[in-house]
ZAMARGU-4260 file (C-alpha; in steps of 0.2 Angstrom, whole numbers, plus 5000, padded with zeros to 4 digits):
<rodrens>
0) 5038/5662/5508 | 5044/5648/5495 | 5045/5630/5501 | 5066/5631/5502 | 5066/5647/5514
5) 5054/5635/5524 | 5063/5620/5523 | 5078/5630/5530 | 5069/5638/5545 | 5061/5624/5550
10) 5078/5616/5552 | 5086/5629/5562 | 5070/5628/5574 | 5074/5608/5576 | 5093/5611/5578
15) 5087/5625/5593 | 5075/5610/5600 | 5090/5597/5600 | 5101/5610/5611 | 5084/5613/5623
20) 5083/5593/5624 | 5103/5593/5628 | 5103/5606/5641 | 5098/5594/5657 | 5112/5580/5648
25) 5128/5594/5648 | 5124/5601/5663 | 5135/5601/5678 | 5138/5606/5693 | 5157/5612/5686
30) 5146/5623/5673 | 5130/5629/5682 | 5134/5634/5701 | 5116/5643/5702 | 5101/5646/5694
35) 5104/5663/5694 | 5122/5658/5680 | 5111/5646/5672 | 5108/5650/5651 | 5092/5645/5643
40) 5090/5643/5626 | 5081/5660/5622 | 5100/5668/5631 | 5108/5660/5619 | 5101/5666/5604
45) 5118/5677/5600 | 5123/5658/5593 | 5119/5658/5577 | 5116/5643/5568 | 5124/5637/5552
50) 5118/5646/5536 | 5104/5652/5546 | 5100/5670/5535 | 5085/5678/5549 | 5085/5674/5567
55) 5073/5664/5573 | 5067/5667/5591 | 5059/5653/5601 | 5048/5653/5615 | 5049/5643/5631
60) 5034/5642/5639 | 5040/5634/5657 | 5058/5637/5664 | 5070/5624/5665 | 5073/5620/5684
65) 5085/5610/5692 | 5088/5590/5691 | 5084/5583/5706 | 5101/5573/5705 | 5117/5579/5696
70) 5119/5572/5679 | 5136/5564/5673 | 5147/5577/5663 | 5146/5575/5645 | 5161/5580/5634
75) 5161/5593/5619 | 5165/5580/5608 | 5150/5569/5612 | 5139/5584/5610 | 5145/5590/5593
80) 5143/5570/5587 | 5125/5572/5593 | 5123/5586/5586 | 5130/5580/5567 | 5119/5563/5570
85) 5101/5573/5571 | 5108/5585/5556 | 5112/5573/5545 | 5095/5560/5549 | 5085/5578/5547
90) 5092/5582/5529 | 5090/5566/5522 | 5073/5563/5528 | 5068/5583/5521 | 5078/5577/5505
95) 5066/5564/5501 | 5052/5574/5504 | 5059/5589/5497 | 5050/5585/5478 | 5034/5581/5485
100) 5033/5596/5497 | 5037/5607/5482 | 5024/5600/5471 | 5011/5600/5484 | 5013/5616/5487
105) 5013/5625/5471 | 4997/5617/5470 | 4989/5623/5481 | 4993/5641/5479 | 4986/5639/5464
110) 4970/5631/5467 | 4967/5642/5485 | 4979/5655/5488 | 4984/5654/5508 | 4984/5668/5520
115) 4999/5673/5528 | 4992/5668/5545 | 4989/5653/5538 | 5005/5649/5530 | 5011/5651/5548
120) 4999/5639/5554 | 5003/5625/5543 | 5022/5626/5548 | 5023/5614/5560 | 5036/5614/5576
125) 5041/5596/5575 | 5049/5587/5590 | 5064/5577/5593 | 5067/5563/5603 | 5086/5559/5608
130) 5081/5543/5617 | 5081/5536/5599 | 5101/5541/5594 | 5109/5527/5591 | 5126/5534/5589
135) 5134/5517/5580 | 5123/5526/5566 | 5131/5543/5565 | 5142/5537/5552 | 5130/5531/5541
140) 5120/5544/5541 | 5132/5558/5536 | 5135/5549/5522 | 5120/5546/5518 | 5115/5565/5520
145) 5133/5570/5511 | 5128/5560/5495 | 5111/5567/5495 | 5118/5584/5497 | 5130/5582/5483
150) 5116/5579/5469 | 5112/5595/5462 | 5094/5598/5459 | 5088/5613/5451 | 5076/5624/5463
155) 5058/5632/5459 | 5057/5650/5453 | 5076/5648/5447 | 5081/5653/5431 | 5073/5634/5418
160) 5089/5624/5416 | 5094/5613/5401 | 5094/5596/5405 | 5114/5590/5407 | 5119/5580/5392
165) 5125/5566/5407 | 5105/5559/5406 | 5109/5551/5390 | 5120/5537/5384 | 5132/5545/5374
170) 5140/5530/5367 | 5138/5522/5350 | 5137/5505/5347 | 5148/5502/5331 | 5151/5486/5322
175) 5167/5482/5315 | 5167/5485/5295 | 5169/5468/5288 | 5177/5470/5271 | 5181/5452/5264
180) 5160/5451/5267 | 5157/5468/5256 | 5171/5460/5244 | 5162/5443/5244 | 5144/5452/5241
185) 5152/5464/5227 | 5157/5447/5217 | 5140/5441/5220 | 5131/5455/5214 | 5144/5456/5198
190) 5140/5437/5194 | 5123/5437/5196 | 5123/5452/5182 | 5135/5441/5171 | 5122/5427/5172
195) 5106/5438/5166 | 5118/5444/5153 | 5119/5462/5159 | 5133/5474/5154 | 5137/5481/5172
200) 5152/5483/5184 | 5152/5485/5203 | 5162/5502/5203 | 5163/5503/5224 | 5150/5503/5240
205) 5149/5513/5254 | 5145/5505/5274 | 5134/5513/5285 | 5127/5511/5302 | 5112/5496/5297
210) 5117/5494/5276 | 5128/5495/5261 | 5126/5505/5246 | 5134/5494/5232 | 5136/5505/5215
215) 5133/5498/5199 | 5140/5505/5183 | 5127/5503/5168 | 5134/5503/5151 | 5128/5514/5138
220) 5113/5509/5129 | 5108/5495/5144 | 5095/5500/5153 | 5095/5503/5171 | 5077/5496/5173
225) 5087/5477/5169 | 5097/5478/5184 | 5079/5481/5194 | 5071/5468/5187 | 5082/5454/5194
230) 5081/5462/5211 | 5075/5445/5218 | 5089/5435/5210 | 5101/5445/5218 | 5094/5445/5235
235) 5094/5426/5234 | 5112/5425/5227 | 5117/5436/5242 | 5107/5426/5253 | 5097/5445/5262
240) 5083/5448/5270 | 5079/5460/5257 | 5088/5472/5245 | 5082/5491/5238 | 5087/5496/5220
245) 5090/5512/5217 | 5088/5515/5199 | 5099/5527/5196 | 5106/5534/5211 | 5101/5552/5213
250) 5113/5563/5206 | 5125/5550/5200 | 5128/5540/5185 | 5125/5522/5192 | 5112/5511/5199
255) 5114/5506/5219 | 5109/5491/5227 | 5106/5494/5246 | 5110/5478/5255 | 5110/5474/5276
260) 5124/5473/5287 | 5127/5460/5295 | 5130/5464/5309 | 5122/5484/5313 | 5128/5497/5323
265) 5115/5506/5336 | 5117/5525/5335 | 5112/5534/5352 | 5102/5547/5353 | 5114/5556/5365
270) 5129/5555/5353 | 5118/5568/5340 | 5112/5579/5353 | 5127/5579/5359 | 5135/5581/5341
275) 5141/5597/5332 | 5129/5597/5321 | 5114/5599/5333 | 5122/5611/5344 | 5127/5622/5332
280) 5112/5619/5321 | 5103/5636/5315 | 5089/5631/5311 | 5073/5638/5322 | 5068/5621/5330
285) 5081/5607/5326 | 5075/5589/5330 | 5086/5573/5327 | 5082/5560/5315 | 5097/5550/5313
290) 5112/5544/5303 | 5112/5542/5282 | 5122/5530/5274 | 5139/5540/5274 | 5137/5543/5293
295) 5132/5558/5296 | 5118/5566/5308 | 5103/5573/5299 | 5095/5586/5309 | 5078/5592/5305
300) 5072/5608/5304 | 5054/5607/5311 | 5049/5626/5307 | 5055/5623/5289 | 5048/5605/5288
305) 5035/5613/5293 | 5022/5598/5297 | 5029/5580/5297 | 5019/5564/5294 | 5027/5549/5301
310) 5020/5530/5297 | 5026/5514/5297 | 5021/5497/5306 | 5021/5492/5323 | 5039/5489/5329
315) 5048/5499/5316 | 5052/5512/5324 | 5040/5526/5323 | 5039/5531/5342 | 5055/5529/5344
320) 5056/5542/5331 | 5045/5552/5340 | 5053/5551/5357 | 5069/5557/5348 | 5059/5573/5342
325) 5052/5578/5359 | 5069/5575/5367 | 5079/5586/5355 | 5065/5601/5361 | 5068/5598/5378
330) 5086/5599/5376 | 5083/5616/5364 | 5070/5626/5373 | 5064/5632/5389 | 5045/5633/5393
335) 5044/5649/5390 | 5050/5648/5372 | 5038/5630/5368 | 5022/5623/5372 | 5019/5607/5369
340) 5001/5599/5364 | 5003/5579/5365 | 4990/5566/5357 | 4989/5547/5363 | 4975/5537/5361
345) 4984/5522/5366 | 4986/5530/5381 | 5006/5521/5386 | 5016/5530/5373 | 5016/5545/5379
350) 5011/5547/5399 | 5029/5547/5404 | 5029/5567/5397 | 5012/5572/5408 | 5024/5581/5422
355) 5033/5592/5408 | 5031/5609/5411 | 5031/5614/5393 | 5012/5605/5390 | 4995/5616/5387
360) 4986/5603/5395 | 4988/5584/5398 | 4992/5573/5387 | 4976/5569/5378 | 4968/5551/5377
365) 4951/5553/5372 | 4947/5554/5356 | 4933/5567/5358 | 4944/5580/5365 | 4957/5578/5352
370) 4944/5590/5338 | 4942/5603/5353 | 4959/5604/5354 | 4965/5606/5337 | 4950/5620/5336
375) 4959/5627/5351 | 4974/5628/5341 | 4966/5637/5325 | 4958/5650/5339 | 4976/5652/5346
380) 4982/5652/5326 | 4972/5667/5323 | 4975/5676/5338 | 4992/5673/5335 | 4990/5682/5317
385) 4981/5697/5325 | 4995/5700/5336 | 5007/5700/5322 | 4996/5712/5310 | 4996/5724/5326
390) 5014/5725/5327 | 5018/5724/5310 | 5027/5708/5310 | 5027/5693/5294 | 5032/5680/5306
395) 5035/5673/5322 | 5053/5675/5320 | 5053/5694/5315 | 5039/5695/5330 | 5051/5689/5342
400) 5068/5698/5338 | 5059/5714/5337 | 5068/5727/5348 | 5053/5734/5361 | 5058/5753/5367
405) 5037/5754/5376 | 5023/5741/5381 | 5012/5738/5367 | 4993/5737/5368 | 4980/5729/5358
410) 4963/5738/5353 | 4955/5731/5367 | 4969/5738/5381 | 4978/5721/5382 | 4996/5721/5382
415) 5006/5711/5369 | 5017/5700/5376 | 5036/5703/5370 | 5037/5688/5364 | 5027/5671/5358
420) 5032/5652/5361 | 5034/5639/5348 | 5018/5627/5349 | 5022/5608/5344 | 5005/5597/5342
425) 5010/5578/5341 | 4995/5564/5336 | 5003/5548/5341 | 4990/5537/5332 | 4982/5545/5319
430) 4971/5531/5314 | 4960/5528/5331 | 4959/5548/5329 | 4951/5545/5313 | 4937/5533/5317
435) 4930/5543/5328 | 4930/5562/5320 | 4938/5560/5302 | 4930/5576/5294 | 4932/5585/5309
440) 4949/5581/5310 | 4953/5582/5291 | 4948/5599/5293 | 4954/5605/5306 | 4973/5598/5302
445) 4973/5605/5284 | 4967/5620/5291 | 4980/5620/5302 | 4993/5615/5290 | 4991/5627/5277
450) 4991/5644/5288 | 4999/5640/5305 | 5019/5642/5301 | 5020/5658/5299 | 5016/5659/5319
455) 5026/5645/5324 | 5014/5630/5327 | 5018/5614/5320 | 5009/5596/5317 | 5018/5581/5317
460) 5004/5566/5315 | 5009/5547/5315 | 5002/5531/5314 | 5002/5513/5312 | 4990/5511/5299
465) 4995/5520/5283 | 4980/5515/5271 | 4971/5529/5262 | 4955/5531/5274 | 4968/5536/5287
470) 4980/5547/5275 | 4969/5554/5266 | 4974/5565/5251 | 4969/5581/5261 | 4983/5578/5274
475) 4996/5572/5261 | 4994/5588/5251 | 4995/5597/5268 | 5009/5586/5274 | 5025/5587/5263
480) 5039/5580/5274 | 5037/5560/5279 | 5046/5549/5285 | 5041/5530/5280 | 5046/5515/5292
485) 5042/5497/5287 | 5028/5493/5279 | 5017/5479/5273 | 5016/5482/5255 | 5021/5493/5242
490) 5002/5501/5242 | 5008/5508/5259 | 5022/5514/5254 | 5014/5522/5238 | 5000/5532/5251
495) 5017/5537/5264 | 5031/5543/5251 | 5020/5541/5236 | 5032/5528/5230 | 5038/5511/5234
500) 5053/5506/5244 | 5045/5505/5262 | 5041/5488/5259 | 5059/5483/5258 | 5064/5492/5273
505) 5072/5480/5289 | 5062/5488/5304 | 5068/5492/5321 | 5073/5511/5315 | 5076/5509/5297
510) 5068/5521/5288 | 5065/5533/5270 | 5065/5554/5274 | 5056/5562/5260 | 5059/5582/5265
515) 5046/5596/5259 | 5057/5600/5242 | 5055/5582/5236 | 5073/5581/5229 | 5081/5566/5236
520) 5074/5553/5245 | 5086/5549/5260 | 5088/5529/5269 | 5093/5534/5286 | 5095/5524/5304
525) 5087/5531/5315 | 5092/5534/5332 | 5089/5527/5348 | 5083/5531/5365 | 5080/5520/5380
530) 5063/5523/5392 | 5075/5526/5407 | 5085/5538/5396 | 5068/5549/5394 | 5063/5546/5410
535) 5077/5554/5418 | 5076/5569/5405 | 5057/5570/5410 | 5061/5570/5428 | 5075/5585/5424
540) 5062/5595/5417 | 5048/5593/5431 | 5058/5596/5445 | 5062/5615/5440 | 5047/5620/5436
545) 5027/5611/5438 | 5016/5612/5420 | 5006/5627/5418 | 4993/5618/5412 | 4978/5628/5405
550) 4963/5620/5408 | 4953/5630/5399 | 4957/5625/5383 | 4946/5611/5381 | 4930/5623/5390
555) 4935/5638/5378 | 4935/5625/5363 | 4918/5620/5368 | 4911/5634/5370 | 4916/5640/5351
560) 4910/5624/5345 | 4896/5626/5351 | 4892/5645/5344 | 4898/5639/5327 | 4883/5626/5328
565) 4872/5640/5334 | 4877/5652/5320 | 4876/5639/5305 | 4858/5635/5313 | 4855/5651/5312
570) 4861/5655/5296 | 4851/5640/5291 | 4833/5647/5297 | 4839/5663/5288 | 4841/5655/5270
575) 4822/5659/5265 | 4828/5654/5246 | 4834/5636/5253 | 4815/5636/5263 | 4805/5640/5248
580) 4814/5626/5239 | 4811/5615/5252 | 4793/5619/5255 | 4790/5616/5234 | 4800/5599/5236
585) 4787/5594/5248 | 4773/5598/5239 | 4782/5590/5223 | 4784/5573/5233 | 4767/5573/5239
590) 4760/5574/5226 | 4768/5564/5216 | 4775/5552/5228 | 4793/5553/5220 | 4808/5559/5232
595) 4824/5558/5221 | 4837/5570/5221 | 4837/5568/5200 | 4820/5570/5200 | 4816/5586/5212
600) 4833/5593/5200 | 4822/5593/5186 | 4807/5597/5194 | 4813/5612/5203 | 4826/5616/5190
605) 4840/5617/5201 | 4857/5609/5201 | 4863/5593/5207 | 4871/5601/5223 | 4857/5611/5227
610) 4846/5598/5224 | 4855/5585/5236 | 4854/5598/5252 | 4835/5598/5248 | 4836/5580/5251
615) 4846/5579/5265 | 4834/5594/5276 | 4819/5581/5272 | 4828/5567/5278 | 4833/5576/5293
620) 4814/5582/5295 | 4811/5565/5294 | 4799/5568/5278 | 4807/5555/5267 | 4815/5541/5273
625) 4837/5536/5270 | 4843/5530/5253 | 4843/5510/5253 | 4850/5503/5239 | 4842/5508/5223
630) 4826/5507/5232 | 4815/5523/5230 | 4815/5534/5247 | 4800/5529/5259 | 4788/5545/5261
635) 4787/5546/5280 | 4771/5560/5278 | 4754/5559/5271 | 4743/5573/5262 | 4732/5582/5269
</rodrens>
């Protein structure tokens, strides 16, 4: 029985107590002349009451008897107001309960299944008092329970719904194009080149949502590198916070000078999902981004991307950045068809997604579990890839628009499901990740990264540290899309887009897309999303449907872990070559009280390589002492 046919027959029963508790009030002498005529509520069960889909028979354990005195006659008209009153007080009270009740109950099934005999013991009869009607309140309680009514909420076990485009602010913010002040910068920019003596015109500019893009036509045989060089002189002659030469334009014959609005216009998220261009969008998993210079909505292609790096310094933007991806998923796929896997080690930025349905497991805070779930997800990579060789399939995509005429089964009996969700993992702050577990992580991510697209799991990793122990060469080679916020320094920039530029950015959205082809380097505004905005989305989400979180993740991940530490310990005691060599080191060292990896190369007559894991078994037999300095190695043994 599901909480709503519950809900509904626990109403009924109330509604046939408020008629048992009415039955001395309406009583008469003019309508009962005898106890013989008189109607007790389990007569009267031919009255059906409203949307009442099973009858419900209630039992009276004494019989009504007479009032010792007669009671004053009520009228119809008094009963049916008492009647609305304890309706409309019971729906609203049940409405505010409704979410918890679901919730509660869902978990426990799933924690201990209930009997039916006690599922019949925890309904409880509850019990009405009309002493308390205060019928100056009848009013306000209809309307009360008529609002609440009229708020559609999605039920459990119901088809999953798209959240309604309503939740968002749709409305751009749009600044009023100012052209004397682009005319006024365009003659400053053309005077400040007359005054280095540089043969260039100002051909046109174009306004966007945060900049404008002012074109410089370059003479033949003057270099476009003159027009960069004076970069600060034209920013102080145009009075900016900062300006972004772009030397030349890609694809066209002139140099751009990218300047700030004053005044910027705040694009909504709402207004691109709502937009043509995402809805109609075919790409396999479209995320928003934002708005380029000409004003148009750039819509990512995550399964093409197909893994993202996002950096840039606090406040500029990035987990707004990242907010407008996890939005545009909800808004495009059902639990069914994604699962999400959520990183935060600052622990604030992304709790306010733990009730989606669409997560494996909570989102993860602690720095030790992020490695057991990123080896989760190459275990689930490659089971994922066995599925697919079964069936015959190259990708996910084929995988799932395969037509099915039987029930496929593994080689071990299991069947194969018909079809496989996309798998997003999101790392909110790469950096704390990193200090913790870096070759752990490095590994696992670029493991990740070079085999998982073909089964649809995708790594987007951000953080607000992009310095070269963080991004490390493994991830950028692994990590072809970025997106660059502001920076500090053109060295961060350099390690994000491999270039500068990021520097120069203004914050608070403004940001440089690098995609995987590397063509064109794109300045965009990014979009933006209020907390209460994906709060209400987040709220959308949970109320259909509680997150099938798999707990066993984290225990499965363990457990590999640790039978790959048993199998390279193993594989370790097996290696009699490495044993021989490391019995001969110890004679070697004993004798002639010399434990340097040069040294046992030569002696042994092995390579450097070989000769440095030599070392590091003595150290960790603790034969030899660690490597201080250019100090010799203390000898931690004696010969015997």
């Amino acid at each position: 029985m599901s909480i709503i046919d519950l809900f509904i027959k626990e109403t009924q029963l109330l509604l046939r107590y408020a008629r048992l508790g009415l039955h001395k009030l309406i009583r008469t002498s003019s309508w009962h002349t005898s106890r013989e005529n008189m109607a007790t509520p389990c007569q009267k069960q031919t009255e059906k009451p409203e949307a009442t889909t099973t009858p419900i028979i209630v039992s009276v354990e004494e019989p009504i008897t007479e009032p010792a005195q007669m009671q004053p006659e009520i009228d119809g008209e008094l009963l049916d107001k008492l009647i609305r009153k304890f309706k409309a007080k019971q729906v609203a009270r049940e409405k505010r309960q409704l979410k918890f009740l679901r919730e509660k109950e869902l978990a426990e099934r799933q924690l201990n299944p209930l009997t039916s005999t006690q599922q019949n013991n925890d309904s409880k009869q509850l019990e009405f008092n009309f002493e308390e009607i205060d019928l100056e309140e009848i009013d306000l309680e209809e309307q009360e329970a008529q609002s609440t009514a009229s708020i559609p909420e999605p039920v459990l076990n119901q088809p999953y719904q798209i959240p309604p485009i309503k939740l968002l602010n749709l409305d751009n913010i749009v600044a009023e194009d100012n052209l004397d002040e682009m005319e006024k910068n365009a003659k400053i920019i053309q005077d400040t080149l007359d005054a280095f003596f540089i043969d260039a015109d100002v051909i046109g500019f174009q306004s966007g949502p945060r900049i404008t893009l002012y074109k410089v036509g370059v003479a033949r045989g003057v270099k476009v590198e003159s027009v960069a060089r004076i970069a600060n002189d034209i920013a102080m002659a145009l009075a900016a916070q900062s300006i972004r030469i772009l030397a030349p334009i890609p694809g066209q014959d002139c140099v751009g000078i990218e300047v700030p609005n004053a005044k910027s216009d705040i694009v909504r998220s709402g207004a691109l999902i709502n937009g043509e261009n995402f809805k109609k969008h075919k790409g396999q998993i479209p995320v928003i981004i934002g708005k380029n210079i000409e004003g148009d909505d750039i819509i990512l292609d995550l399964a093409r991307t197909p893994h993202l790096l996002v950096a840039g310094a606090t406040g500029s933007g990035k987990s707004v950045c990242l907010n407008n991806i996890l939005i545009s998923l909800l808004y495009r796929f059902s639990p069914e068809d994604l699962r999400l896997i959520l990183v935060d080690p600052k622990i604030v930025e992304l709790s306010v997604y733990n009730r989606l349905p669409h997560l494996v497991v909570p989102v993860i805070t602690d720095n030790d579990l992020v490695v057991l779930a990123l080896r989760w997800v190459i275990s689930e990579m490659q089971r994922r890839y066995e599925i697919l060789a079964k069936v015959g399939a190259r990708n996910l995509e084929s995988f799932n628009n395969r037509q099915l005429q039987e029930p496929e089964f593994d080689d071990e009996g299991n069947e194969i499901p018909a079809k496989i969700p996309f798998l997003v993992v999101i790392i909110d702050e790469m950096a704390d990740v990193m200090l913790t577990s870096r070759q752990d992580v490095e590994t696992a991510l670029a493991r990740i990264a070079q085999l998982s697209r073909a089964v649809g799991i995708h790594c987007i990793v951000a953080t607000q540290r992009p310095s070269v122990n963080v991004i490390t060469g493994i991830i950028k080679a692994n990590f072809p899309s970025r997106i660059a916020f502001q920076v500090a320094s053109q060295v961060d920039s350099r390690t994000i887009i491999d270039g500068k530029g990021a520097e120069a950015l203004l914050g608070k959205g403004d940001m440089l897309y690098k995609p995987a082809d590397g063509i064109r380097m794109q300045r965009l505004q990014g979009a933006f999303i209020s907390e209460e905005e994906i709060r209400k989305v987040v709220d959308f989400c949970a109320s259909q449907s509680n997150a099938e979180l798999d707990f066993n993740v984290i225990k499965s991940a363990k457990q590999d872990d640790q039978r790959l530490d048993n199998d390279q310990q193993s594989e370790q005691e097996l290696d009699s070559d490495t044993e021989e060599l490391v019995n001969a080191a110890i004679e070697i060292i004993l004798n002639e009280q010399k434990a340097s990896i040069s040294y046992l190369q030569r002696r042994l007559k092995i390579g450097y390589n070989k000769a440095a894991t030599v070392v590091e078994i003595l150290e960790e037999r603790k034969i030899i002492g660690p490597q201080i300095g250019t100090a010799q190695r203390e000898i931690l043994i004696e010969q015997h």
